[in-house]
N, C-alpha and C positions, 0 to 999 in steps of 0.2 A: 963816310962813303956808302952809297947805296950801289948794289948791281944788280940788273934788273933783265930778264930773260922772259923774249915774249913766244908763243908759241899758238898754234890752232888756224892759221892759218891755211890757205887752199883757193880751189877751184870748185864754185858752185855756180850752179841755175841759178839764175834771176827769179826771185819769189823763195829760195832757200834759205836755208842759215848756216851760221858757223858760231863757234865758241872759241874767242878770243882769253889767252891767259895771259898773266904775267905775273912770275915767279921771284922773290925780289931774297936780297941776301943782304950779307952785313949790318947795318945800322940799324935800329928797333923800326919796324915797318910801321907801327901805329903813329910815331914820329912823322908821317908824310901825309900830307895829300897824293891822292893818285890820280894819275888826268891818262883818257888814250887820245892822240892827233893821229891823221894821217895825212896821206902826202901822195898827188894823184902825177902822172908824169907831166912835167913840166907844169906844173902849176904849184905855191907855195904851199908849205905843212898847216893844216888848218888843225883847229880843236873839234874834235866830237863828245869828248865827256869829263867830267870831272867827280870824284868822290871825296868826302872831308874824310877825315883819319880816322871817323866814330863810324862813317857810314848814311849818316844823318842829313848830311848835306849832299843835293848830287846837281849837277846841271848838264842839259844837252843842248845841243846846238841845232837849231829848227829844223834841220834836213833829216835827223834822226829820231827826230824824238815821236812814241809811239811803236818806234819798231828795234831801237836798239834798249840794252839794259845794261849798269854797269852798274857792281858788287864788290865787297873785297872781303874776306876773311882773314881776320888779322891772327889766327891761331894757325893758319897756313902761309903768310906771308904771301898773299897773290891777289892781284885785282884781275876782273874777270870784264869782258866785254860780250855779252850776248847779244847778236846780231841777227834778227829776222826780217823778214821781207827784202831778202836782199837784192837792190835794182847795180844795173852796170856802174851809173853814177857814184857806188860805190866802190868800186876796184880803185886800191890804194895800197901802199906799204903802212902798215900802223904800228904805231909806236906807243907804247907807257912808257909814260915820265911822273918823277915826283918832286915834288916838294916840300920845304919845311911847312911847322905847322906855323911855325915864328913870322909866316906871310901868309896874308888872303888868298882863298880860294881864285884862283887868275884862270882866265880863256888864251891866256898869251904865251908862246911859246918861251920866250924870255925868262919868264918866271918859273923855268924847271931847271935846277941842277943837273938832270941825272935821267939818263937815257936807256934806256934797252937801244936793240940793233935794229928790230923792227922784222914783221910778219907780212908777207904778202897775201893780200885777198883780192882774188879777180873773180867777176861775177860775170858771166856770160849771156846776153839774150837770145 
């Protein structure tokens, strides 16, 4: 069991940033990939980012990429989502979720055991 605490979320400008965390407990954290999705209203939980368990590996999803960054330090047990240029199209609940390392790197929600509650970011024009 993994339990996973995401936190940094807010209320910014359009063209700001925020710094997204997520804090993870029990099970050896290096053990996981880490992915953050978000989830806009009324519309389903898409993927924005994925990390391999080394750091090594990462993927984003074309609406972010260039303005978002995702990190994880495995001697603090947290993956990070750094977030700049941020337009309203971003305002979402975002979530980290992980996975074993025993499966591929996946863009698909399906493929994550284990959830945090999720962080609100609303971005205003």
């Amino acid at each position: 069991q993994v339990q996973l605490v995401e936190s940094g979320g807010g209320l910014v400008q359009a063209g700001g940033s925020l710094r997204l965390s997520c804090a993870a407990s029990g099970r050896t954290f290096s053990y996981y990939h880490m992915a953050w999705f978000r989830q806009a209203p009324g519309k389903e939980r898409e993927f924005v980012a994925v990390i391999s368990w080394s750091g090594n590996t990462i993927y984003y999803t074309d609406s972010v990429k260039g303005r978002f960054t995702i990190s994880r330090d495995n001697s603090k047990n947290t993956v990070y989502l750094q977030m700049n240029s941020l337009k309203p199209e971003d305002t979402a609940v975002y979530y980290c979720a992980a996975a074993k390392t025993d499966r591929p790197m996946s863009q698909r929600a399906v493929e994550y055991a284990y959830w945090g509650q999720g962080t609100q970011v609303t971005v205003s024009s």
